[in-house]
Backbone as a chain_set.jsonl record, in Angstrom:
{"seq": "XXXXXXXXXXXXXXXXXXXXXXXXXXXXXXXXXXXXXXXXXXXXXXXXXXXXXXXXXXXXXXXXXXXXXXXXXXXXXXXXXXXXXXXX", "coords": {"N": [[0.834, -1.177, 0.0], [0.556, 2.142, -1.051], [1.353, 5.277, -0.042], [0.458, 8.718, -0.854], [1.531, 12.144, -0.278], [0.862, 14.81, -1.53], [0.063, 17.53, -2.297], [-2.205, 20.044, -3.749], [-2.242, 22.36, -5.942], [-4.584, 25.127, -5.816], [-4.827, 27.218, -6.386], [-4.726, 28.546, -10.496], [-2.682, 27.419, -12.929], [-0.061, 29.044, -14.682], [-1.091, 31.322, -15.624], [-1.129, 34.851, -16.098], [-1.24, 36.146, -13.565], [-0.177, 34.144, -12.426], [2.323, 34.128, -13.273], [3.091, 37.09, -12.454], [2.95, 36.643, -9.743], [5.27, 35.139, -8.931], [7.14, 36.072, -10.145], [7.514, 38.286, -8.944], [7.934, 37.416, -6.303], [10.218, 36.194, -6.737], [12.035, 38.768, -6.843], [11.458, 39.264, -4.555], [12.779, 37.822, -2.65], [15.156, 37.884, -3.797], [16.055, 40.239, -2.795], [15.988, 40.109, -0.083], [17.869, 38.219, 0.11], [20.317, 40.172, -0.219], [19.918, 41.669, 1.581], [21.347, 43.613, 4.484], [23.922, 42.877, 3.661], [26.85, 44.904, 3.059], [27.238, 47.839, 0.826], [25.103, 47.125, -1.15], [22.701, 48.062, -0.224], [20.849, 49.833, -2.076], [20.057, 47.952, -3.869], [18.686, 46.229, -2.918], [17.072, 47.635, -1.841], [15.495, 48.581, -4.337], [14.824, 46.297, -5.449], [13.207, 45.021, -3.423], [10.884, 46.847, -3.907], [9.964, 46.688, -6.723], [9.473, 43.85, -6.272], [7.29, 44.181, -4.702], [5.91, 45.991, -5.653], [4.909, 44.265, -8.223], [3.4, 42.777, -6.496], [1.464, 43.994, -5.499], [0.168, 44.239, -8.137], [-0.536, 41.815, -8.409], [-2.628, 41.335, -6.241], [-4.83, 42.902, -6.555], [-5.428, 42.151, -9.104], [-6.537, 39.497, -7.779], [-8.473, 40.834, -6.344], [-8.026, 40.98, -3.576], [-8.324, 42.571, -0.752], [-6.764, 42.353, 2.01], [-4.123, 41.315, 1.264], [-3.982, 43.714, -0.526], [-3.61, 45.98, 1.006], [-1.556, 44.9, 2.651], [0.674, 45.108, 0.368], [0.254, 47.913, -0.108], [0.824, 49.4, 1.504], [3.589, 48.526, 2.533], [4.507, 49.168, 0.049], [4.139, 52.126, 0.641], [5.643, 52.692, 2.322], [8.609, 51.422, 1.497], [8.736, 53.298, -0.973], [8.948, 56.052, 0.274], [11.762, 55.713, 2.32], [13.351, 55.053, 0.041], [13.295, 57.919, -1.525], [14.3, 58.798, 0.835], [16.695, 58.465, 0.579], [17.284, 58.962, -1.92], [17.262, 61.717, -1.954], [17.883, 63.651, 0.471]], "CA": [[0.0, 0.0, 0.0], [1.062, 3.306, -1.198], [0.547, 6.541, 0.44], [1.505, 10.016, -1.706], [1.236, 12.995, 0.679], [0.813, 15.412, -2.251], [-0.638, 18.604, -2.161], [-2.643, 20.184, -4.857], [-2.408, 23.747, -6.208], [-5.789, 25.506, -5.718], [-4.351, 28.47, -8.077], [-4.356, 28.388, -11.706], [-1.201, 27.602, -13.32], [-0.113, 29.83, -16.44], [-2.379, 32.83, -15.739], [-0.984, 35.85, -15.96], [-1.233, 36.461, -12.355], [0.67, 33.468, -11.635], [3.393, 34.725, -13.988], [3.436, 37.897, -12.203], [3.252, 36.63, -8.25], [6.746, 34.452, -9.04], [8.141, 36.845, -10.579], [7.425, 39.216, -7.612], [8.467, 36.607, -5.261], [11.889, 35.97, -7.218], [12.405, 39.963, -6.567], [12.017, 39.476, -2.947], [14.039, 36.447, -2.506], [16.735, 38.597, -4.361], [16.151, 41.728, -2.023], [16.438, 39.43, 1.207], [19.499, 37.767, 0.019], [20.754, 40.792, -0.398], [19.67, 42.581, 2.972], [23.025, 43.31, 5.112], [25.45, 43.251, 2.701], [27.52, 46.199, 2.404], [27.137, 48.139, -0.383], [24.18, 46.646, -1.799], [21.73, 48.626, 0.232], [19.919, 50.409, -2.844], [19.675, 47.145, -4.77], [17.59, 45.728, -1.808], [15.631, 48.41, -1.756], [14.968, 48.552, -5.488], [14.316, 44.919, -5.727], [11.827, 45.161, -2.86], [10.252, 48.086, -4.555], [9.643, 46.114, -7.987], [8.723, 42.442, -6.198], [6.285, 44.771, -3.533], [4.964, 46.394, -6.682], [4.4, 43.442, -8.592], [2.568, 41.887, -5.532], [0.495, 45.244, -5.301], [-0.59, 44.364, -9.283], [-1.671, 40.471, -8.116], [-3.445, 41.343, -5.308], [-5.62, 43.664, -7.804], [-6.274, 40.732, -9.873], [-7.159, 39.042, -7.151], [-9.245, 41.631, -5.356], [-7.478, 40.455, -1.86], [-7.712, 43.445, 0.098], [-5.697, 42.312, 3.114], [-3.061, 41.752, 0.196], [-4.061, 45.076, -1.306], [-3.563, 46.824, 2.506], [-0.478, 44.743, 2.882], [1.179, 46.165, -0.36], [0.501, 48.696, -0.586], [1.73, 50.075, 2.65], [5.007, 48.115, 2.067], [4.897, 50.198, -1.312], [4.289, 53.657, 0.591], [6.817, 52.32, 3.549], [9.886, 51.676, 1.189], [9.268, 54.781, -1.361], [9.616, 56.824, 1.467], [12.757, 55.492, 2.389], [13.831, 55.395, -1.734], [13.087, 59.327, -1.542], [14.461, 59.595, 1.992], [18.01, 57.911, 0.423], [17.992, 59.893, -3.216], [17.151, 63.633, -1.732], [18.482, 63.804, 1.672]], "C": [[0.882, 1.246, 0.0], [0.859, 4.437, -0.495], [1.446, 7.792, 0.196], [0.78, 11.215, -0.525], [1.697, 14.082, -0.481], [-0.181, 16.475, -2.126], [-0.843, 19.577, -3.53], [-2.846, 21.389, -4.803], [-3.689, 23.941, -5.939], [-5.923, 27.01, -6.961], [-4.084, 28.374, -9.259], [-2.915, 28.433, -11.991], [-1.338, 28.524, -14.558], [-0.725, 31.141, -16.862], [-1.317, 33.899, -15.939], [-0.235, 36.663, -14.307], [-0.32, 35.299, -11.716], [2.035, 33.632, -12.089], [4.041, 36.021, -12.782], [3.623, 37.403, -10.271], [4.857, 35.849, -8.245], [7.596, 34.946, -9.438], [8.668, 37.958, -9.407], [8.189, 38.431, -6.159], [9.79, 36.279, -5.428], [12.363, 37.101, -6.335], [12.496, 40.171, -5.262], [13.063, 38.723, -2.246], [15.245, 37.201, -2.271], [17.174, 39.492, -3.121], [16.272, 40.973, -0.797], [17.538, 39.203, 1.115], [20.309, 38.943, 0.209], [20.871, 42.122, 1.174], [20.871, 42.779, 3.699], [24.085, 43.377, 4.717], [25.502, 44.781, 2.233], [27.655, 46.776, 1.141], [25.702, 47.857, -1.6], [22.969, 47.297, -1.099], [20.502, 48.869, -1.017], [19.342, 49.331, -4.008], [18.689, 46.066, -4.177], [16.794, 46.444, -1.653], [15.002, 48.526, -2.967], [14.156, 46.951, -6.257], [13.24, 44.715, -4.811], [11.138, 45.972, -3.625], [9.559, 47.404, -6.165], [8.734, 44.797, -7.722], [7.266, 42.963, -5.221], [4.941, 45.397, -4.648], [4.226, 45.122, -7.528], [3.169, 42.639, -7.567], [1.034, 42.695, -5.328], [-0.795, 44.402, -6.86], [-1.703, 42.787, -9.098], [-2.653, 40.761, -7.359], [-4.64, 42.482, -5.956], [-6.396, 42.954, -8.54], [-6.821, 39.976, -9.196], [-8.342, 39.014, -6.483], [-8.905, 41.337, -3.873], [-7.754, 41.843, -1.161], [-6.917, 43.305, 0.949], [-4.61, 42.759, 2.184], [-2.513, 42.824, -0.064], [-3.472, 45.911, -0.01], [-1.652, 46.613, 2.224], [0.345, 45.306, 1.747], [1.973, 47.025, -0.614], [0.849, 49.774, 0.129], [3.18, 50.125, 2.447], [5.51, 48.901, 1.184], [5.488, 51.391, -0.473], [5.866, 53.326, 1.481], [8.338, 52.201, 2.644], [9.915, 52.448, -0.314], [9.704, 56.045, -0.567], [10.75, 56.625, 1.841], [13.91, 55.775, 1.128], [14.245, 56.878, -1.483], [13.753, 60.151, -0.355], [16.024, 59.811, 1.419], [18.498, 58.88, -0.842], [18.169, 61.126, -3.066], [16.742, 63.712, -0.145], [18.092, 65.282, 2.252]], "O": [[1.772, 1.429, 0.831], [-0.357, 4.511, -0.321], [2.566, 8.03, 0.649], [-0.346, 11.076, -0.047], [2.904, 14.322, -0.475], [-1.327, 16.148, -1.817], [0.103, 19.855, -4.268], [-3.514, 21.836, -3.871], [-4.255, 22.865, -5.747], [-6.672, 27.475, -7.82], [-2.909, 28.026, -9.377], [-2.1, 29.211, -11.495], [-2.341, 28.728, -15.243], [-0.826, 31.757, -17.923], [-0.252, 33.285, -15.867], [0.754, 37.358, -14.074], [0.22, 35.471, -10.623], [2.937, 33.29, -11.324], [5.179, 35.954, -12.319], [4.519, 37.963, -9.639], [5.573, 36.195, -7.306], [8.762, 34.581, -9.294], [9.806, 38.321, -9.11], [8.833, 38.965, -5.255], [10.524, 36.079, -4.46], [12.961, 36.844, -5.29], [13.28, 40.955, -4.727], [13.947, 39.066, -1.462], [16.018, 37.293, -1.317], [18.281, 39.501, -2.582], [17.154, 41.617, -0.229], [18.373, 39.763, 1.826], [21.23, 38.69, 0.985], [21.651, 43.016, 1.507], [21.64, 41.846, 3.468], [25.093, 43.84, 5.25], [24.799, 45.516, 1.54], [28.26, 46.106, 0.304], [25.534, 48.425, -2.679], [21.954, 46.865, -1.646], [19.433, 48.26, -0.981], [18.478, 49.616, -4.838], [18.056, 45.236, -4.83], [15.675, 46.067, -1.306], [13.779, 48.598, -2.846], [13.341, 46.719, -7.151], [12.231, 44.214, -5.308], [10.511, 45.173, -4.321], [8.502, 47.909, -6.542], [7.735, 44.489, -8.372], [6.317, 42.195, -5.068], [3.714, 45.34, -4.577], [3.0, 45.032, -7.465], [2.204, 42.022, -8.02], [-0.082, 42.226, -5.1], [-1.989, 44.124, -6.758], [-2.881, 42.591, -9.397], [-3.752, 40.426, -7.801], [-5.473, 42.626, -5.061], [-7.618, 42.995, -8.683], [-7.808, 39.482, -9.741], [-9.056, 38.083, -6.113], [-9.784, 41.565, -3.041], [-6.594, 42.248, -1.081], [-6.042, 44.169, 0.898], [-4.16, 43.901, 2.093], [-1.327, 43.151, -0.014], [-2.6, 46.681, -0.412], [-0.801, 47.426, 1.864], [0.935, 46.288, 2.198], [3.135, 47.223, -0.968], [1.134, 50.877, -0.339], [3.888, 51.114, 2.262], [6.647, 49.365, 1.258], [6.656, 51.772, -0.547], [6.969, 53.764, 1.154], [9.253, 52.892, 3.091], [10.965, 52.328, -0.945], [10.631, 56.818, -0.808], [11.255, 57.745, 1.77], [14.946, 56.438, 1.184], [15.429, 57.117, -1.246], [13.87, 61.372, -0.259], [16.628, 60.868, 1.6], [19.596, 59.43, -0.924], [18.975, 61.771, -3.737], [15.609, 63.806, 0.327], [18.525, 65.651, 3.344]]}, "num_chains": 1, "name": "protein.A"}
């Protein structure tokens, strides 16, 4: 007797939206890895800023609000910082 402990997407594959949440999720990956290291500050913040945005555009398609909340705070939370870092 076999037993597969497999777990089954509930999200479309191939959509659009699933294109864009993995892609968004790469971009944070990146921007974590990257957190701490010297010198790389603005490429952690620009890579959050792109995978935070992208997440902004799923959660749209989705209609999530929490999502949409979560975001798009994150958004305002590290342009502010962006803006705090380019014009001091």
């Amino acid at each position: 007797m076999t037993k597969t402990n497999s777990v089954k997407s509930v999200t479309p594959k191939y959509t659009i939206d699933w294109y864009f949440k993995w892609v968004a999720s790469a971009f944070i990956l990146s921007s974590m890895s990257l957190r701490g290291v010297d010198g790389f500050a603005m490429y952690d913040l620009s890579f959050s800023i792109i995978g935070v945005s992208l997440w902004c555009v799923v959660s749209f398609l989705w209609n999530d609000r929490a999502l949409i909340i979560l975001n798009l705070a994150g958004l305002g939370l590290l342009l502010r910082t962006f803006v705090g870092i380019m014009f001091p």
